[in-house]
N, C-alpha and C positions, 0 to 999 in steps of 0.2 A: 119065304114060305110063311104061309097063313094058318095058323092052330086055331080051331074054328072049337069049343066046347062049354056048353052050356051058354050064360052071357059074355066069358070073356073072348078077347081076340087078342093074340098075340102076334105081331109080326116080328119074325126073326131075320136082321139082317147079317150076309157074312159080308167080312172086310174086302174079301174080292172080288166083291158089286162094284167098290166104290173103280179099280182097275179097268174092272168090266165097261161101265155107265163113262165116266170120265177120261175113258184111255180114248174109247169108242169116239166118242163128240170130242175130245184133241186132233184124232186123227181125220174127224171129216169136217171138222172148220178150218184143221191148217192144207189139208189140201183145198179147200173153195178158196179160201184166201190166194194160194197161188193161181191157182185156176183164173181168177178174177184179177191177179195184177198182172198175169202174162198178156189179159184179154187188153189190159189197160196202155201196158207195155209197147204193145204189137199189135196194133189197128190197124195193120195192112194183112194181116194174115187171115180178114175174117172180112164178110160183107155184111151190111146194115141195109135192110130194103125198107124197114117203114119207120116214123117216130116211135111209134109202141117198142118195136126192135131196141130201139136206143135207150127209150126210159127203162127199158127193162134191164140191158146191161148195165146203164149206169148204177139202179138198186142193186143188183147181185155185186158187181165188184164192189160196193160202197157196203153193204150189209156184210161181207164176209170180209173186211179187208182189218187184219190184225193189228196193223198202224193207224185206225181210224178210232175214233170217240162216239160214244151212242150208238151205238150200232149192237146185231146179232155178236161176236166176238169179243166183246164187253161184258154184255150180258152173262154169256159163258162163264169169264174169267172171274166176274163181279160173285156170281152163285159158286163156283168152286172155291173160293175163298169164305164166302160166306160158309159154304158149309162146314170147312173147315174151323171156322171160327165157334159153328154150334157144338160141334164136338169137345175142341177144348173146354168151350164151356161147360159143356155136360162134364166131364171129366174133374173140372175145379169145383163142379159142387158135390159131386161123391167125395172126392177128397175132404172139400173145408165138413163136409160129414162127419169124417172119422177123424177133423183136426188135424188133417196130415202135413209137415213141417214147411213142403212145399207145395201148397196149395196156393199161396199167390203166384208162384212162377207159371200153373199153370191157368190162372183167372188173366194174367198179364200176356200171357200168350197170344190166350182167344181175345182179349183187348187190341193187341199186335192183328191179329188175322183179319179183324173186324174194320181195323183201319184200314188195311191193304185190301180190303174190298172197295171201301171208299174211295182210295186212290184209284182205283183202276175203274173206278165209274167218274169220277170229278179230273184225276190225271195232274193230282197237288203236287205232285215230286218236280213233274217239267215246269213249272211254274216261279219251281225255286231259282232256274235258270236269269230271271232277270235281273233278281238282286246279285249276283254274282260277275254280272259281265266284264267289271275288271280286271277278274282272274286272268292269265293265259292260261290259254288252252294246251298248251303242251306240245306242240306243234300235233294236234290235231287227237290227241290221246282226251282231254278234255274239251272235245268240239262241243258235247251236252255235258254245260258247267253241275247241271245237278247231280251228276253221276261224282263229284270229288262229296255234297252230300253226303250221299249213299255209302261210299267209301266209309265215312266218319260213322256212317248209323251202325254200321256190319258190325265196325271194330269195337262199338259200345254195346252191342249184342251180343256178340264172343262174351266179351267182362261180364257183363253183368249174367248172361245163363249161363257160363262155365258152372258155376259150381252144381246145380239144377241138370245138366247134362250128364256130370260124373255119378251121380247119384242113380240114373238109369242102368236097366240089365242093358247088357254089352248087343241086344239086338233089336234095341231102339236108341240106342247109342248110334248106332248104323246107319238107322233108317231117318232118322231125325236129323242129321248130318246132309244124309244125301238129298234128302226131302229140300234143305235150307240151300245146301250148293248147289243145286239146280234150280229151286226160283232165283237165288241171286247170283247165282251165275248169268242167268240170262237177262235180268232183269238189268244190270251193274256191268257184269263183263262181256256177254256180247254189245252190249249198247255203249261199250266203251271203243270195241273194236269196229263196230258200226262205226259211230262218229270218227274214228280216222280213216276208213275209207271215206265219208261222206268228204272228208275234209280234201282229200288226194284226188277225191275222182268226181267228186260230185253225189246227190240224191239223186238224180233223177235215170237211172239205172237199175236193170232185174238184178247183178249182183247184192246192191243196197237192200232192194226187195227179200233176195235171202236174209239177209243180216237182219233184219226185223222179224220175219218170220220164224229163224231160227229164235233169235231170244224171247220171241213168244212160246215156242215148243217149251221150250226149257222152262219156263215158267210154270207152261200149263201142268210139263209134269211133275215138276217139282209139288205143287197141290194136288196133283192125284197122289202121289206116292204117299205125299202129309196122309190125305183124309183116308187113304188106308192102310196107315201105320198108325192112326187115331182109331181108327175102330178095330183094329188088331190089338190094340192095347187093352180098350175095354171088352173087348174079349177075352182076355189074359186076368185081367186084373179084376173085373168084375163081371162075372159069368152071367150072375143070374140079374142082374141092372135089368130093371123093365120102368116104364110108364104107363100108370094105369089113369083113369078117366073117370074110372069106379068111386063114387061116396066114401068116403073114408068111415064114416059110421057105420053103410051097410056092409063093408069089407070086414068091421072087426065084429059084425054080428054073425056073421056067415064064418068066422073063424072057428 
């Protein structure tokens, strides 16, 4: 909503825009994405009568396909996290405001968010895979060697925001929890489960296609839940938080 009086403008947002906006574009990228690998899947179940036909399917499965780089579904995930990341930020600089004791855990957060947008536009993590090829795989538990990474990052995340966690009311304790166990759930633990099907049965199957898709879901909402348990927060915590654009001389003349 839009408070329209005299020269200012306030836009008020509530936290379950973010539910709203981000639930919405989860659930209609990850059904095009299947939409598009069953097409990719099952080429016999459909007819192709002209080249345009074709260019055309090949963009839509390619643009919506959740296991792909560059694409529409990147974009998504690359902004959901991004915005995720502006929030924290906003957040660590109201806090280092008032000096608050943990204001770098939440400046190192949105540092954390801002990376993991990077990741999911660049895709640094699978990359780590090469250096690693030595590893066994585990009989197919570690088929994506980056995933023992990941493992090590999680456990150095625990350590280090425990204390920063405790310090929270008991229903962002919650949501901050569930927010983390659902992107690295999916991000970590279905792609660990992924790769032992891949390893038993192959890629090139719709079940594998679930298993990417799923740990895309979980993902996605693991960062809607974050960006509206971050603006529930700053709702709580600070009610009246605005950004003005206003002269700061003629604000305090007008005071």
């Amino acid at each position: 909503m839009i408070n329209t009086q005299d020269r200012e403008r306030t836009l008020m947002i509530q936290p379950k825009w973010a539910l709203y906006i981000f639930g919405g574009m989860e659930i209609i990228v990850v059904v095009l994405s299947l939409i598009g690998q069953y097409l990719r899947m099952f080429p016999d179940s459909y007819s192709i009568h002209s080249p345009f036909q074709e260019k055309l399917l090949h963009d839509f499965i390619w643009g919506f396909d959740v296991n792909s780089e560059a694409n529409i579904t990147t974009y998504y995930s690359v902004s959901a996290a991004m915005a995720s990341a502006l929030l924290l930020f906003i957040i660590a600089c109201l806090k280092n405001a008032t000096k608050d004791r943990y204001r770098f855990y939440w400046a190192a957060l949105a540092g954390l968010l801002l990376y993991m947008s990077m990741d999911d536009a660049s895709v640094i993590h699978e990359k780590v895979s090469k250096y690693l090829k030595g590893v066994s795989d585990m009989g197919g538990w570690f088929e994506y060697k980056w995933v023992i990474v990941g493992l090590a990052v999680i456990g150095l995340l625990v350590i280090g925001f425990f204390r920063f966690w405790l310090h929270l009311d008991n229903k962002y304790k919650f949501l901050f929890v569930a927010s983390a166990a659902l992107y690295f759930g999916g991000a970590v633990g279905a792609e660990i489960l992924g790769g032992r099907w891949a390893y038993s049965n192959g890629s090139k199957n719709f079940t594998y296609v679930l298993f990417n898709t799923f740990e895309q879901s979980l993902q996605y909402g693991g960062l809607t839940l974050l960006a509206y348990s971050l603006l529930l927060y700053i709702q709580s915590y600070f009610p009246r938080f605005s950004v003005s654009a206003a002269d700061a001389q003629l604000k305090r003349e007008n005071q």
